[in-house]
N, C-alpha and C positions, 0 to 999 in steps of 0.2 A: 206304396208308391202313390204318391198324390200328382196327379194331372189336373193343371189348370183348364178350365174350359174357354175356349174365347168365343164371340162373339161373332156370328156369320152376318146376320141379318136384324133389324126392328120389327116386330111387329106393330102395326100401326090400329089399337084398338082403342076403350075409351082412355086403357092407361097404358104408357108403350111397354112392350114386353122384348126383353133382347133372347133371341133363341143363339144355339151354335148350328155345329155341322150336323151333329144328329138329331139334331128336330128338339134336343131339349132345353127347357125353357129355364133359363138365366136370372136368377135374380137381380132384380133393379140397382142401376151403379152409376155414381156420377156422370161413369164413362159416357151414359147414355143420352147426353147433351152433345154431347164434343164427335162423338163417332160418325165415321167416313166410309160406314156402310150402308146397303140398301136396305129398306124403307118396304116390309111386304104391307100393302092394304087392298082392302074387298075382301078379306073372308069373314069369315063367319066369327061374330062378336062373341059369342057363349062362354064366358068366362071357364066352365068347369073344363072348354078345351084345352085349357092351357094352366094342367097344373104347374108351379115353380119346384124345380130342380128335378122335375120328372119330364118324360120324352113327352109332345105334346098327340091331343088326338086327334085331334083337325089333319083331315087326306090331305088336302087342298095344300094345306102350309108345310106336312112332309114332301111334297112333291115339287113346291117352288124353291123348298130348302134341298132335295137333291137336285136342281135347273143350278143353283148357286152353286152349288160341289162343283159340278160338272166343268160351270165355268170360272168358277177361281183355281182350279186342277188343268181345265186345258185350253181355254181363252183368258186369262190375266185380263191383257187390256180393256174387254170388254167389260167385263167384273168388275173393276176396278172405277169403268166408267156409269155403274147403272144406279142411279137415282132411286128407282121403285120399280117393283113387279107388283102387280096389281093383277085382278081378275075381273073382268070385266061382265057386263049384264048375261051373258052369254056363257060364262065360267072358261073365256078362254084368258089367257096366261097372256100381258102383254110387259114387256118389261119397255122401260121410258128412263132413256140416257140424260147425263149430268150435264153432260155438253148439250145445249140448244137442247129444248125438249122430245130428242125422236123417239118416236112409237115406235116398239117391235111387238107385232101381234102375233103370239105363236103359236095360237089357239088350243085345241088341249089335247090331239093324240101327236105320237110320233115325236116330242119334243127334242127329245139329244139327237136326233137324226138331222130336226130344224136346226139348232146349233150349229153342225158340223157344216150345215149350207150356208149359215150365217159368216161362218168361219172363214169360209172357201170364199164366200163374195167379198168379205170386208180386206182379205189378201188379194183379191183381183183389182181392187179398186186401185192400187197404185199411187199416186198424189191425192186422192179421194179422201175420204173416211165416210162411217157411215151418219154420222151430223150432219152429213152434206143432204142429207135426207128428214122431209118431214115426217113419210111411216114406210114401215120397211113390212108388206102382209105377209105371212107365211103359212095362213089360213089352207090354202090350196097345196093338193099334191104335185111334190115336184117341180112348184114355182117358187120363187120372190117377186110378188109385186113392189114396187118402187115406186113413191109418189117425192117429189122433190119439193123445197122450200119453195115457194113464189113470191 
């Protein structure tokens, strides 16, 4: 039985790498010009992390590749809308939508708990969405901070 593997995410190193859902690392394909998914960068450049067509070893980039699972399985829309997840000086996890540049900073423990609040708020919004936002912090327990465009 041959299963094709697709492609979840980029990784954004000196040369781009397309990973899938299980962390394993894709060999290079035209597709990789033209593709309409997210863009991981800020980890760790080490090339022997990322053998081709083996799972990769880099924590960091198995952990924003299961943040992707999570949210191409139970938020689509947002998925759908994320530009890049990136890690920042801090090693916290911010993902940065396609629409207008918004930050989500979701720093690094508790993430799929973060989502589900993410989830909750962005269905309360109503006429809203969350573009309507320059950064959405989720750094804090139990909060969303909200900074708007100006």
């Amino acid at each position: 039985n041959i299963v094709e593997r697709k492609p979840l995410a980029i990784i954004n190193l000196d040369e781009q790498l397309m990973i899938d859902s299980d962390a394993y690392i894709l060999p290079n394909h035209h597709f990789i010009d033209s593709a309409l998914i997210p863009v991981l960068s800020g980890f760790n450049p080490e090339k022997d992390l990322y053998p081709y067509g083996k799972e990769t070893f880099s924590v960091k980039v198995k952990e924003a590749i299961s943040i992707l699972n999570q949210l191409s399985t139970s938020f689509n829309t947002l998925y759908n809308n994320i530009s890049e997840i990136t890690l920042n000086n801090n090693d916290d996890y911010v993902i940065i939508l396609s629409d207008r540049p918004t930050r989500v900073i979701l720093g690094k423990n508790n993430i799929i708990t973060k989502l589900n609040i993410l989830k909750s708020f962005d269905e309360s919004l109503g006429q809203r969405q969350l573009t309507d936002f320059r950064l959405l912090d989720m750094r804090y327990n139990k909060q969303l901070v909200a900074k708007e465009w100006s």
